[in-house]
KEMILO-64483 format. One line per 2 residues: for each residue x, y, z of C-alpha. Coordinates in Angstrom, 2 decimals, m for minus. Example, Ala and Ser with C-alpha at 12.3 -4.5 7.8 and 13.67 -1.06 7.14 Angstrom:
12.30:m4.50:7.80 | 13.67:m1.06:7.14 $
This chain:
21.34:m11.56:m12.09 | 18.13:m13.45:m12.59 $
16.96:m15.71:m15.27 | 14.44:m17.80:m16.39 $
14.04:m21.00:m18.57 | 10.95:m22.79:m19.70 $
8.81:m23.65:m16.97 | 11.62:m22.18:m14.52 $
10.78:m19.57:m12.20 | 14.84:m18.44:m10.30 $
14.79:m15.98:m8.03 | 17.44:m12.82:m8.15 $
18.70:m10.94:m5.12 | 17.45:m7.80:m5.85 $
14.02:m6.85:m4.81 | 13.07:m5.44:m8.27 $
14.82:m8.68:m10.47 | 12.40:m10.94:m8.15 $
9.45:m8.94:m9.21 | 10.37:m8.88:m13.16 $
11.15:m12.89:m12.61 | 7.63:m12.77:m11.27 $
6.17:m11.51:m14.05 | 7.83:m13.91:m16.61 $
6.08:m16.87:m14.83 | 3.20:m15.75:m16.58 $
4.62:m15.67:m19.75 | 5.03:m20.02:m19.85 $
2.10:m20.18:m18.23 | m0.25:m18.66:m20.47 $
1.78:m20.09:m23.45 | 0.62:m23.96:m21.23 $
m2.98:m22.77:m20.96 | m3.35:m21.83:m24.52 $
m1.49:m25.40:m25.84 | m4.60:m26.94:m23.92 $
m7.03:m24.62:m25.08 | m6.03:m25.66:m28.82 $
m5.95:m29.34:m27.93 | m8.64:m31.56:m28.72 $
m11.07:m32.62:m25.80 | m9.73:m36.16:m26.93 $
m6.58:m35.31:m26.39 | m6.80:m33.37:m23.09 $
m8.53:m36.69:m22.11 | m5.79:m38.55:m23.00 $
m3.54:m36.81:m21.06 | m5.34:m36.22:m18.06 $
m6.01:m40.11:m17.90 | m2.24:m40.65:m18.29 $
m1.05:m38.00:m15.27 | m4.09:m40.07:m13.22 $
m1.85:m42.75:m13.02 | 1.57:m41.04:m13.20 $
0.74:m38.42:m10.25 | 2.10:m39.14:m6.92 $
0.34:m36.33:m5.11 | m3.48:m38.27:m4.18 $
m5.32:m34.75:m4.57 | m3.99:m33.70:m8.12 $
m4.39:m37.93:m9.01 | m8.27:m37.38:m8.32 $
m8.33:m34.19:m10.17 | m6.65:m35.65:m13.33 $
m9.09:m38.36:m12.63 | m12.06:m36.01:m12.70 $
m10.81:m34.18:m15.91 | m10.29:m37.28:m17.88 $
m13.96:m39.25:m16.76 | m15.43:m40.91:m19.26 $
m19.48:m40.11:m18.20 | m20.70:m36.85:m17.69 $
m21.59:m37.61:m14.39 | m19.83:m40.75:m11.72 $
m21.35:m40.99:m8.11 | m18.35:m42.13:m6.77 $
m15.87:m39.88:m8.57 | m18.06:m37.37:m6.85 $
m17.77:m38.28:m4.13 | m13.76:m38.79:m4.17 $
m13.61:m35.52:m5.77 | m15.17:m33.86:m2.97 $
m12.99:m35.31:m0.45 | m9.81:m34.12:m2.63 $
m11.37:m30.91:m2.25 | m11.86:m30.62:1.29 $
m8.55:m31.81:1.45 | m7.16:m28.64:m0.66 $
m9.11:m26.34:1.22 | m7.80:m27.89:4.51 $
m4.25:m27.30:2.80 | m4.50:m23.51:1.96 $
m4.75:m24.39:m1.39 | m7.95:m22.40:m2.25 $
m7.58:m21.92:m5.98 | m7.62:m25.67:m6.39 $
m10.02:m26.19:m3.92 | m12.81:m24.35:m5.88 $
m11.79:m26.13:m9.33 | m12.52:m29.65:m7.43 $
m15.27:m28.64:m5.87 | m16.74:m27.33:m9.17 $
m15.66:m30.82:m10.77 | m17.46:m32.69:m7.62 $
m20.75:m30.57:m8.31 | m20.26:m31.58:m12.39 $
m20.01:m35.26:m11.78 | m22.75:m35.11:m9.16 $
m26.03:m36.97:m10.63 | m28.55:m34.64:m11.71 $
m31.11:m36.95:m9.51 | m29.07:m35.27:m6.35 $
m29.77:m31.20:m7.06 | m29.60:m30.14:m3.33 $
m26.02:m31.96:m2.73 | m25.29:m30.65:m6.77 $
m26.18:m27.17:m5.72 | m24.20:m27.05:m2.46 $
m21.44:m28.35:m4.42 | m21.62:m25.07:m6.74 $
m21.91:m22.81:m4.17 | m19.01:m24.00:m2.21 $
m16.77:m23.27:m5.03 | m17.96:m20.54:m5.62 $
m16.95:m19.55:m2.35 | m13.76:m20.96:m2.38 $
m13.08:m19.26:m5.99 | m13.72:m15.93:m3.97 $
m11.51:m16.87:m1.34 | m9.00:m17.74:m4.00 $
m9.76:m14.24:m6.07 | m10.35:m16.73:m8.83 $
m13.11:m14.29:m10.75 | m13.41:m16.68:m13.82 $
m14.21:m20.10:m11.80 | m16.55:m17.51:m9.24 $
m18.37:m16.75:m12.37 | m18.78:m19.88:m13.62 $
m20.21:m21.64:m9.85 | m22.39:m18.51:m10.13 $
m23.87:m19.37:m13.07 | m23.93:m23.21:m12.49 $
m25.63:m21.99:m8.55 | m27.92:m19.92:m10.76 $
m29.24:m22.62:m13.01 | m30.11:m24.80:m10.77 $
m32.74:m22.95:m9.15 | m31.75:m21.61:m6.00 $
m33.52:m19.95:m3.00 | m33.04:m15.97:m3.35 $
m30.55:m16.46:m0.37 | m28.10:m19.15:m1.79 $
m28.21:m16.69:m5.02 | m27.13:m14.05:m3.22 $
m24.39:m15.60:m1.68 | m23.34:m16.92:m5.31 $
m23.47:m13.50:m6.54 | m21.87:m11.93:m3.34 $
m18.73:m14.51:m4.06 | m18.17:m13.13:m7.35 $
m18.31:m9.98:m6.12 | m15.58:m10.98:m3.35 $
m13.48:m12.63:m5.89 | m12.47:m9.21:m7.43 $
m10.75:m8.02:m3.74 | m10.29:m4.28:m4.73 $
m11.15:m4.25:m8.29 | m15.01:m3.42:m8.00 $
m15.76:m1.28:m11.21 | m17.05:m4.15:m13.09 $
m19.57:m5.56:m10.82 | m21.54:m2.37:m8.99 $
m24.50:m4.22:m11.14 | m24.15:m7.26:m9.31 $
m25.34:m5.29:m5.49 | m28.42:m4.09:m7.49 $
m29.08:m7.48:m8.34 | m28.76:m9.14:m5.14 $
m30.58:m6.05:m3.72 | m34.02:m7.03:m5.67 $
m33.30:m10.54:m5.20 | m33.18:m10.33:m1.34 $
m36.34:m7.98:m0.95 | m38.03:m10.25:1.46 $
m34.85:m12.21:2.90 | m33.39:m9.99:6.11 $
m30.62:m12.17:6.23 | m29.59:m12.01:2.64 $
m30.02:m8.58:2.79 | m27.64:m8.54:5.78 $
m24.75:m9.82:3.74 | m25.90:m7.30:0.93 $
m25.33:m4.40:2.99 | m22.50:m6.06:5.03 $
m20.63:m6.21:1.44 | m21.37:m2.33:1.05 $
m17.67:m1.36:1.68 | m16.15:0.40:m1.25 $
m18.54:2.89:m1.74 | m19.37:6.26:m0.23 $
m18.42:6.07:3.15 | m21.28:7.52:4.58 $
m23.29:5.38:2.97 | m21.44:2.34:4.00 $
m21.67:3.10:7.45 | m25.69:3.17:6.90 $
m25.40:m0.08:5.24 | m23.24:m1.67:8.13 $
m25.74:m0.45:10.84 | m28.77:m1.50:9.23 $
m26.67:m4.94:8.26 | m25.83:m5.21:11.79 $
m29.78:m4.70:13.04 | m30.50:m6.99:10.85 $
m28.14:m10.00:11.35 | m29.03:m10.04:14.93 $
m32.99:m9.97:13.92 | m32.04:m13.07:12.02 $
m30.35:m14.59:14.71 | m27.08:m14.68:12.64 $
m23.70:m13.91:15.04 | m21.08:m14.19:12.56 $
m23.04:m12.28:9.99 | m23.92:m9.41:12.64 $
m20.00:m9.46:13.55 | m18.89:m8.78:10.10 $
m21.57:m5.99:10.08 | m20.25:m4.31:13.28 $
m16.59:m4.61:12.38 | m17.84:m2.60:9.13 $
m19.84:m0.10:11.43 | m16.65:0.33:13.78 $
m14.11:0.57:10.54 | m16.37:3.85:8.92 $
m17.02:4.99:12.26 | m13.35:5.49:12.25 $
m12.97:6.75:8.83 | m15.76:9.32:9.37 $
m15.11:10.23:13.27 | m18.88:9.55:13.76 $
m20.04:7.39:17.02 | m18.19:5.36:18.95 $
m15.73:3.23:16.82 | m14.06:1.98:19.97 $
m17.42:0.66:21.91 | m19.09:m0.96:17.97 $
m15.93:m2.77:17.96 | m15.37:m4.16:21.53 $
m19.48:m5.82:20.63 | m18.08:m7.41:17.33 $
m15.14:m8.79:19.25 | m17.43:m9.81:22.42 $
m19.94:m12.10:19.78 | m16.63:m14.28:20.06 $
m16.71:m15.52:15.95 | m13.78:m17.00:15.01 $
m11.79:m15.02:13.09 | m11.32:m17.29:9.72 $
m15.74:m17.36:9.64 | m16.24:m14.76:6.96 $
m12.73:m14.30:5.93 | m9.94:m13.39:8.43 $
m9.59:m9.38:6.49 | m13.43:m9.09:7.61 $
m12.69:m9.78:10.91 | m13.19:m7.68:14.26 $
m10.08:m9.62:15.57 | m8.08:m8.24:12.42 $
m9.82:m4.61:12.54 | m8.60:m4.44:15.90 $
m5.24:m4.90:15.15 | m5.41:m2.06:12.16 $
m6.48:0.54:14.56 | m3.68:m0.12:17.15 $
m1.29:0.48:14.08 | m3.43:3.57:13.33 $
m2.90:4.29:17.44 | 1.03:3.50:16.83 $
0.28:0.88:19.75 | 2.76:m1.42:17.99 $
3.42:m3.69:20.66 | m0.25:m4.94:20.73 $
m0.64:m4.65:16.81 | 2.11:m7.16:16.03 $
0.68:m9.41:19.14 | m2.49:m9.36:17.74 $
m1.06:m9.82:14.10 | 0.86:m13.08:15.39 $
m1.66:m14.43:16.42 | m3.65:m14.13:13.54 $
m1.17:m15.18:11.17 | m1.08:m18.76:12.90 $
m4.88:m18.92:12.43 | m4.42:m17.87:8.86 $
m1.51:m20.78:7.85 | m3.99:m22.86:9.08 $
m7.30:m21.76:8.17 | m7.03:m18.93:6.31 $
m7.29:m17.84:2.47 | m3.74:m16.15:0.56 $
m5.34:m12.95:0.51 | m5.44:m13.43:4.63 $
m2.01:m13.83:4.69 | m0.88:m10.86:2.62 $
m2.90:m8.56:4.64 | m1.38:m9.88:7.72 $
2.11:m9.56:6.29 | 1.12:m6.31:5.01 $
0.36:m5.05:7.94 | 2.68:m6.98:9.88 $
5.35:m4.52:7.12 | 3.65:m1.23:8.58 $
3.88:m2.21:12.13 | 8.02:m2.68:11.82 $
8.46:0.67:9.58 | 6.62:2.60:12.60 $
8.83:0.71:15.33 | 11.92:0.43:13.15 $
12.57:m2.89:12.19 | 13.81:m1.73:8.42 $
15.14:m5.24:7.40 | 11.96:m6.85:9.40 $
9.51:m4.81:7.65 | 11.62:m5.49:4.16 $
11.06:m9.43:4.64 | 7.16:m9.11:5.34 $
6.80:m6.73:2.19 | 8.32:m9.25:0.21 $
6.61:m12.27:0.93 | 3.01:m10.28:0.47 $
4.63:m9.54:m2.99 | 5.40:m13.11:m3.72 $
2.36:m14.36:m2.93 | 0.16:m11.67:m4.16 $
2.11:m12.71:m7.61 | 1.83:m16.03:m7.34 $
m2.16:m16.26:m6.10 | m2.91:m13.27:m9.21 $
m4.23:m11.33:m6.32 | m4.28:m7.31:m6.64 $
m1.00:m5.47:m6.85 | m1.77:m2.22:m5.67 $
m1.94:m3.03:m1.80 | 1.55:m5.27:m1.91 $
3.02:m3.00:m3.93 | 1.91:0.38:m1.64 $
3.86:m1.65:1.37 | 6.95:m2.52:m0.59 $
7.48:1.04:m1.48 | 7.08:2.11:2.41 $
9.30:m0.68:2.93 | 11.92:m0.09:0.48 $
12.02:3.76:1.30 | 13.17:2.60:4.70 $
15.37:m0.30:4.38 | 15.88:m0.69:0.91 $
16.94:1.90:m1.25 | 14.28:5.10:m2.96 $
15.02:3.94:m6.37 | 13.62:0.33:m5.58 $
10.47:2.49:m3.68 | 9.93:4.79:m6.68 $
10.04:1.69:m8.94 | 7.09:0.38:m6.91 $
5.17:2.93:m5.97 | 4.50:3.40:m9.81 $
3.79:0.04:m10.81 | 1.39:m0.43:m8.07 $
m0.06:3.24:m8.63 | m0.32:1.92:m12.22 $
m2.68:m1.49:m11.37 | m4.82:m0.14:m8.90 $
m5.73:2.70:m11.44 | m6.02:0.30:m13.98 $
m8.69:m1.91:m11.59 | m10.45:1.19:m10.19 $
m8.83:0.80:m6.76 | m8.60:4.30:m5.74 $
m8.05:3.82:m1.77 | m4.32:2.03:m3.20 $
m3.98:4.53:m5.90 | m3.81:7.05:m3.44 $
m1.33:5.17:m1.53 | 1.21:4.63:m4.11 $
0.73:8.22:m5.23 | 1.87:9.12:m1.37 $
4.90:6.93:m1.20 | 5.64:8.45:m4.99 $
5.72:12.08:m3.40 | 7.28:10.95:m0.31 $
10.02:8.82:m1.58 | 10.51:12.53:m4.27 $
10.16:14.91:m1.51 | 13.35:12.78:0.22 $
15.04:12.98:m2.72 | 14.78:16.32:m3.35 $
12.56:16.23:m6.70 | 10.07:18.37:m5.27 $
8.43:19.72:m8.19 | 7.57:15.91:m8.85 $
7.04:14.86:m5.05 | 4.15:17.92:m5.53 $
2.73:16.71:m8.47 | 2.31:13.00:m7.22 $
0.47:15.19:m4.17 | m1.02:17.47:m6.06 $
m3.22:14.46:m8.00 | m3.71:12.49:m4.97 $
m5.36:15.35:m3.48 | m7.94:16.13:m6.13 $
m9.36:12.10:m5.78 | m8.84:12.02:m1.87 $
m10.74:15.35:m1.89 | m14.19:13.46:m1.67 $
m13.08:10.73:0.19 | m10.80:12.62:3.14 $
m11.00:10.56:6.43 | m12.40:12.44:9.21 $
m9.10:10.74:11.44 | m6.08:11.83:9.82 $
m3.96:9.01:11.48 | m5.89:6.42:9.12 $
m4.19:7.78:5.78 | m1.20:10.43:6.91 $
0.11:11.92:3.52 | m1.25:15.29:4.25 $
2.23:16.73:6.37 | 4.54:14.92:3.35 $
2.30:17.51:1.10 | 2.64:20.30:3.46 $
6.96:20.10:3.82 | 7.04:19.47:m0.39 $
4.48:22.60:m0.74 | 6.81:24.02:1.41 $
9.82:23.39:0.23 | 7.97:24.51:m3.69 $
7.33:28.13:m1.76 | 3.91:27.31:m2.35 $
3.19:28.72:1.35 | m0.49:29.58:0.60 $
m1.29:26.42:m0.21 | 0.75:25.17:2.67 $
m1.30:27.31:5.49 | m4.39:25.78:3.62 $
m3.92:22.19:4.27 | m2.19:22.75:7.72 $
m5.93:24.39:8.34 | m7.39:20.94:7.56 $
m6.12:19.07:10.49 | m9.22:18.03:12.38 $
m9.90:19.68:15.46 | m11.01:16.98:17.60 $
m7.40:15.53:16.46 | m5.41:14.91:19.04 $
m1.85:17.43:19.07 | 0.09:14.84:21.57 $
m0.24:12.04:19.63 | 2.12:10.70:16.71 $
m0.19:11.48:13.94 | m0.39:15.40:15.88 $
3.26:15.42:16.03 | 3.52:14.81:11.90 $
1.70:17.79:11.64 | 3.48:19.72:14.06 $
6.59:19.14:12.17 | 5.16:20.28:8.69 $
4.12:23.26:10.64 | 7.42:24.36:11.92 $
9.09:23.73:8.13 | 6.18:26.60:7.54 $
7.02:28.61:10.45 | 10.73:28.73:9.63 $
9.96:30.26:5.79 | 8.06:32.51:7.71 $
10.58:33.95:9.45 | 9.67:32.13:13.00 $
12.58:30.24:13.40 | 13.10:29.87:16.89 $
9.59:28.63:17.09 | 10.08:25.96:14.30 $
12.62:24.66:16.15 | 11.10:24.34:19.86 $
8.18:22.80:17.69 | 10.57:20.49:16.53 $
12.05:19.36:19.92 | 8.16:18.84:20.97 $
7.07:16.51:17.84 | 10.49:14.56:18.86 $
9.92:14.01:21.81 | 6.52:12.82:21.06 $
8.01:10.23:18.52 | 10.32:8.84:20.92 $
7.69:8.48:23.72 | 5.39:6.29:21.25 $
8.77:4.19:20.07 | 8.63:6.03:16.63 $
12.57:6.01:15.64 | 12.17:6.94:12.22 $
9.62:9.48:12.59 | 11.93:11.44:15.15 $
14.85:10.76:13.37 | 13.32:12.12:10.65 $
12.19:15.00:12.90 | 15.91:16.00:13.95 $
17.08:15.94:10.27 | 14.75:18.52:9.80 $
15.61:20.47:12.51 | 19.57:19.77:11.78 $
18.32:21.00:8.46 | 16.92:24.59:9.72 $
19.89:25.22:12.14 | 22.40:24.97:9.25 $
20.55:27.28:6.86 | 20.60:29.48:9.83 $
24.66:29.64:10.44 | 23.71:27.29:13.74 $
26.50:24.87:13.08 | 27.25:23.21:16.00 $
23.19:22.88:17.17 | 22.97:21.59:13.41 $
25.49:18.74:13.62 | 23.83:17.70:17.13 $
20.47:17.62:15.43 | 22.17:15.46:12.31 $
23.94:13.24:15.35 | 20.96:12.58:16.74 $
18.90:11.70:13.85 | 22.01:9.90:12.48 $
22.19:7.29:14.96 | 18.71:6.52:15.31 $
18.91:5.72:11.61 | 21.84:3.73:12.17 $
19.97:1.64:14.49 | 17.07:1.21:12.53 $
19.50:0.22:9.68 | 17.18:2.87:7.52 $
19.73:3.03:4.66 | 18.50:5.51:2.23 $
17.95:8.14:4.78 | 20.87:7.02:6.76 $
22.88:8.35:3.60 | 20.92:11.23:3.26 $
22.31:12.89:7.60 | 25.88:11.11:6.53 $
26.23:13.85:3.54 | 24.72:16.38:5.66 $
27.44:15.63:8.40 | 29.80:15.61:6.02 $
29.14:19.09:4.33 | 29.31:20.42:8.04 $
33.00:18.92:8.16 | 33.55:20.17:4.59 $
33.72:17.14:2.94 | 30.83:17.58:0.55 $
32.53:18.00:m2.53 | 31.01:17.17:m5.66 $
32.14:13.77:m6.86 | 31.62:15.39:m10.68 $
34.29:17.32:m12.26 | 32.94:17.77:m15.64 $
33.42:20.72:m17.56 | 32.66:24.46:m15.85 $
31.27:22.18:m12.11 | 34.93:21.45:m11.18 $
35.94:21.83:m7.62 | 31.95:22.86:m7.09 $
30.75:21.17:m3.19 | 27.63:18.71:m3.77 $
25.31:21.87:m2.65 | 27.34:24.32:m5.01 $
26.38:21.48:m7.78 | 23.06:20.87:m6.91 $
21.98:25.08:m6.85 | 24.01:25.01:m10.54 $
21.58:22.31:m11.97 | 18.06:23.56:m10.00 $
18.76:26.97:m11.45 | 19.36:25.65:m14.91 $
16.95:23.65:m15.08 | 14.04:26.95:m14.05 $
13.84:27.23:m10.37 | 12.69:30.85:m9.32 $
15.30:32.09:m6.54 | 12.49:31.12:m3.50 $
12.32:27.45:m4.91 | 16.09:26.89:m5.42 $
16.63:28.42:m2.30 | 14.23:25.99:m0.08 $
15.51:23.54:m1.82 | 19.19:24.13:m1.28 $
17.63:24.47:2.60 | 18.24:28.77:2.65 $
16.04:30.85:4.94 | 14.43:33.45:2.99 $
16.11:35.78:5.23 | 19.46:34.91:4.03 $
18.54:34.38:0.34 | 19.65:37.84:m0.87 $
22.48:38.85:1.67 | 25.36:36.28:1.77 $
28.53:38.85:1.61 | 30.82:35.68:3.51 $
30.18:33.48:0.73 | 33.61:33.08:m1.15 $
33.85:33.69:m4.98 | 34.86:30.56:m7.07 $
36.45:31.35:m10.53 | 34.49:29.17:m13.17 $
35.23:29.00:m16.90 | 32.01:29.87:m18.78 $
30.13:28.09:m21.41 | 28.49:29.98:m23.99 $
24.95:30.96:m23.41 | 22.28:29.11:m25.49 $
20.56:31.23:m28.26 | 18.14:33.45:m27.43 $
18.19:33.10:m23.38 | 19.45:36.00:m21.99 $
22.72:35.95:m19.73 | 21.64:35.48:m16.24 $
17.83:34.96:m16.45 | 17.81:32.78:m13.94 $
20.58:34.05:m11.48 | 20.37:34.38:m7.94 $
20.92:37.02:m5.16 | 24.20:35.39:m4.21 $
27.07:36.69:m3.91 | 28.99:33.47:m5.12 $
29.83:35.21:m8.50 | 31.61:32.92:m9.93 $
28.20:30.93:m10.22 | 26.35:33.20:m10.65 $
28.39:33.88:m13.94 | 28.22:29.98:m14.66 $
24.31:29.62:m13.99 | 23.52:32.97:m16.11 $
25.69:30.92:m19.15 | 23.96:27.96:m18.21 $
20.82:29.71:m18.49 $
């Protein structure tokens, strides 16, 4: 259990608990900030002068120094202010780095305006780095008043603008600004169109080319890297040019990979489309490697990409608990820093509905869903509305796993990568269309899958697997299932454990429905152990009941009322029909070829005491072509 006391921040064992004891940080926190908001400036002087000489930390001594100076500006104080500064930034600390540095650019003589004005732009930057949007604001408007060259406004402007991360809605006036204010300046209108990135992809992948042109024009290497690692990333979205070939020229200008912000980087890009490749070994090697330079140089948003994506790369190889620990420290720290939740919260939910359990998944998939829609960050949205319908479709809500689809699918409409493997929720909709007997709609998205896609790779094989679910309803059965064994094998030649685990389920899944017992229990075997090795709990329990109905001991743990000595799948086709399924949804759901859903004369008859049928429903409105009359009689009552 987890708890909190004033100005206490304990962490709980479960996943969830340490997010709620998160959250109540802020609660003492703002109650701090607005006990020094009412104080006097007197007294905040006062008390600032008194930590000065209480503080043991030298950095925090300077700034309770700065806060409590008696002049409105001190030379010196600058000057040690500064230093405390660099000293912050040097430590990771990037939030307090900007606050000094704005403090050092206060106390700075007037007489001094080019060292004043640096002062204010460096915090600026460091406020962005931070995602500190108030202080960015404020440096801006300091940078601002102190007349700057069209350039250094730009870049004041441009930090605010990076201070938001992937809440944008509030400042698409700002890139108009810095647009007019950069008419004459190629380099400033380098970084203008280098920050185009959250728009129309199309027309950031104009922006990044003409960026690029224009950063080497201006003899500026970092500034034309950023711009080709932007080229290369929409290339990639959009399947236009040669992603590959843009990036290997960012990554041969040799920048370092902390210049312009490690996420920005052609090092890290690189490492994002191995993960989109499933090349996992190289991905993590390259991740590694980056993570050290982050620790050290890097800002927190850095590192919670890197663990982010450090998260994806052990789901796809199979490292639940790995992947688990990396999810939770981008969590923690995206908290803690008051970054963005959406993105940590999308990779928790993957996490959790591998290693951790579907409720903890669900739990964040809708939070996060929740704060990226509330920022306007519709590239996470999406993602949390996929790991919603995913973590349903696994659970067997399907109506709900294709309603989370069915909305992610009217914003991603617009916005569809041309490369399916860089956002793969399209085969999760096809099986929970699927399973919905929504097979029109099925056939239409399967159409969708680009033809310059590749069939043998991982991302191919996803599809291939939605298709045979399709084929099987169809009456193709055979074929579903040498589709099957092909996706499978493709997932365990890329070192894809869950994916072909996942892949034999479904194919365990077919042979049952089909009378195929024995081919069915090597399929749920096979998918078994793999899960068992990946220590994939949720959907480890998932083949356990499966093998256990095969064995016959799936009986339903309830006992209430008319359901006793009903099996789990006797149960579970009692409450779909009573709660409205037709007889083609119930029966997909309950995993019942449409070939066998009216013709079941081996089924034996279970003697059920009936309820009394609720007022004005007629007896069996809802009853199936079973032959299982005893609940049949039940579900009509029910009805």
């Amino acid at each position: 259990m987890c708890g909190t006391g004033p100005g206490l921040l304990e962490y709980g064992s479960d996943p969830w608990c340490r997010w709620r004891t998160c959250r109540r940080y802020w609660v003492p926190r703002a109650l701090a900030d607005g006990v020094v908001e009412s104080a006097g400036q007197q007294e905040r002087t006062d008390a600032h002068r008194s930590l000065a000489y209480a503080e043991a930390d030298p950095v925090h001594a300077v700034r309770h120094r700065a806060l409590s100076r008696p002049e409105a500006t001190d030379p010196c104080l600058a000057e040690d202010t500064a230093e405390a500064a660099g000293r912050a930034r040097a430590d990771g600390e990037r939030a307090l780095s900007a606050e000094l540095f704005v403090l050092a650019a206060e106390l700075t003589p007037v007489n001094r305006p080019a060292l004043r004005l640096s002062r204010f732009l460096t915090a600026a930057r460091e406020a962005a780095a931070a995602g500190d949007s108030n202080l960015a604001r404020r440096a801006a408007n300091a940078v601002a008043a102190s007349r700057p060259t069209p350039a250094e406004h730009v870049a004041a402007l441009l930090a605010v603008v990076d201070s938001h991360s992937q809440a944008l809605a509030g400042v698409a006036g700002l890139f108009e600004r810095c647009r007019r204010l950069a008419s004459s300046d190629p380099q400033s209108l380098a970084a203008i169109r280098a920050n185009v990135s959250n728009s129309d992809p199309h027309e950031a992948l104009g922006a990044a080319r003409k960026a690029a042109e224009l950063a080497r024009s201006a003899g500026r290497p970092a500034l034309e890297a950023a711009s080709l690692t932007m080229r290369a990333r929409m290339e990639r979205v959009l399947n236009e040019g040669d992603s590959r070939a843009t990036l290997d020229r960012a990554l041969a200008l040799d920048v370092a990979a902390e210049a312009d912000g490690i996420a920005n980087s052609p090092q890290y890009l690189a490492a994002r489309h191995a993960i989109f490749d499933d090349r996992l070994a190289e991905a993590r090697s390259r991740l590694t490697v980056l993570l050290a330079v982050a620790e050290q140089h890097g800002q927190e948003e850095d590192l919670v990409d890197i663990w982010r994506s450090l998260a994806k790369v052990e789901v796809r190889s199979g490292a639940c608990a790995k992947a688990l620990a990396w999810a939770g420290k981008a969590l923690d720290a995206s908290v803690a820093a008051g970054l963005s939740l959406g993105p940590a919260c999308y990779t928790t939910a993957l996490a959790q509905s591998t290693g951790g359990s579907f409720a903890a998944a669900l739990r964040y998939a809708a939070y996060g869903e929740r704060a990226a829609r509330e920022e306007g960050d519709v590239l996470h949205r999406n993602r949390n509305l996929w790991m919603a319908g995913a973590v349903r479709l696994h659970t067997g809500d399907i109506n709900g796993a294709v309603t989370a689809f069915a909305l992610l699918d009217r914003t991603e409409d617009s916005r569809r990568p041309a490369d399916p493997s860089v956002f793969r929720w399209q085969p999760d909709a096809i099986e929970a269309l699927v399973a919905a007997g929504e097979l029109t709609s099925a056939q239409n998205m399967i159409l969708t899958f680009p033809a310059t896609a590749r069939q043998d790779s991982a991302t191919g094989a996803g599809w291939t697997r939605a298709r045979a679910l399709l084929l099987d309803r169809a009456g193709e059965t055979d074929r579903a299932v040498e589709l099957l064994h092909a996706a499978a094998e493709v997932f365990r030649r890329d070192g894809l454990p869950l994916e072909e685990a996942r892949t034999h389920l479904a194919r365990g899944r077919i042979q049952r429905a089909h009378r195929r017992q024995a081919a069915a229990r090597t399929a749920f075997q096979d998918a078994r152990d793999l899960y068992l090795l990946a220590r994939a709990q949720p959907m480890l329990a998932t083949v356990q009941e499966h093998l256990d109905r095969l064995d016959g001991q799936g009986r339903s743990r309830s006992r209430e009322g008319g359901r006793a000595g009903l099996t789990d799948s006797e149960a579970r086709l009692a409450d779909l029909v009573s709660r409205g399924a037709t007889n083609q949804q119930a029966a997909q759901q309950m995993y019942i070829s449409v070939s066998r859903e009216h013709a079941q004369p081996d089924l034996p008859e279970t003697p059920l005491p009936l309820p009394h049928p609720a007022p004005g429903r007629p007896l069996g409105s809802h009853r199936l072509s079973l032959t299982l009359s005893g609940i049949l009689e039940f579900l009509g009552a029910a009805a």
